[in-house]
N, C-alpha and C positions, 0 to 999 in steps of 0.2 A: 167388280164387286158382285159378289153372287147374291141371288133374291133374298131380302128383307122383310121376312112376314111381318107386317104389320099388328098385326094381333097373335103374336108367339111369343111369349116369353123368353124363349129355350135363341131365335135368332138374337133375340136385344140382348141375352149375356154372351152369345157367341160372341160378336162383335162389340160389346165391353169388357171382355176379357183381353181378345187381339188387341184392342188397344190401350188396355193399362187404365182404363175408366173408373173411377173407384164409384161404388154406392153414395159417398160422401159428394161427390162432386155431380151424380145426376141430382142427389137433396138441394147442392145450393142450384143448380140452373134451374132444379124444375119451383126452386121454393117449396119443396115437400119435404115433414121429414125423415130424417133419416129410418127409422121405422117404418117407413110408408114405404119408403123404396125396396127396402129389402122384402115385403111381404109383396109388392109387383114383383121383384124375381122369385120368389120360393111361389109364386103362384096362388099365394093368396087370396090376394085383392088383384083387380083388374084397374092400372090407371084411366086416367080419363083419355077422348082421344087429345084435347090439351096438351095433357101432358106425355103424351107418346110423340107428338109432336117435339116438346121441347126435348126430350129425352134422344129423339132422330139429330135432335139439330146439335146437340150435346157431345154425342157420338161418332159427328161429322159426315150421317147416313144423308145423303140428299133427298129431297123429303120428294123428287119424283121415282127415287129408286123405292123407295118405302111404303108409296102409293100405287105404285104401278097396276098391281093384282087387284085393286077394288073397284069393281065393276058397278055396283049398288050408286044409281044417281042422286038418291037422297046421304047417301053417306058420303058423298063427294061435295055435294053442297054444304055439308056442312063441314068437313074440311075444310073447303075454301073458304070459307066465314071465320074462321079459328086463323087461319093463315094469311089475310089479307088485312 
């Protein structure tokens, strides 16, 4: 799998597209609605990292390929408080 920006938009529809992912089905995993999700992909609004989270795991992204690039130890701690 090639690198997963975490904080890109433009990667999370690449790879909701390649896989047939619809809008509707990142609203029921992330509990967001359907509204919310489409304005995270038109780059609207910015989801939380929660739910970038849920959205990696949705997508079937493995959440160390999707982290990899984050260097920042306070944004890692708190990652890992979200995921734990």
């Amino acid at each position: 799998m090639t690198d997963i920006n975490l904080w890109d938009r433009k990667s999370w529809d690449a790879v909701r597209r390649a896989k047939g992912v619809t809008y509707s089905e990142i609203s029921e995993a992330t509990g967001i609605t359907y509204k919310a999700v489409t304005k995270w992909f038109y780059g609207e609004r910015v989801p939380s990292l929660r739910n970038q989270i849920l959205m990696a795991q949705c997508l079937g992204i493995p959440l160390t390929q999707a982290l990899k690039n984050i260097s920042d130890p306070d944004i890692r701690s708190a990652i890992r408080s979200v995921i734990l």
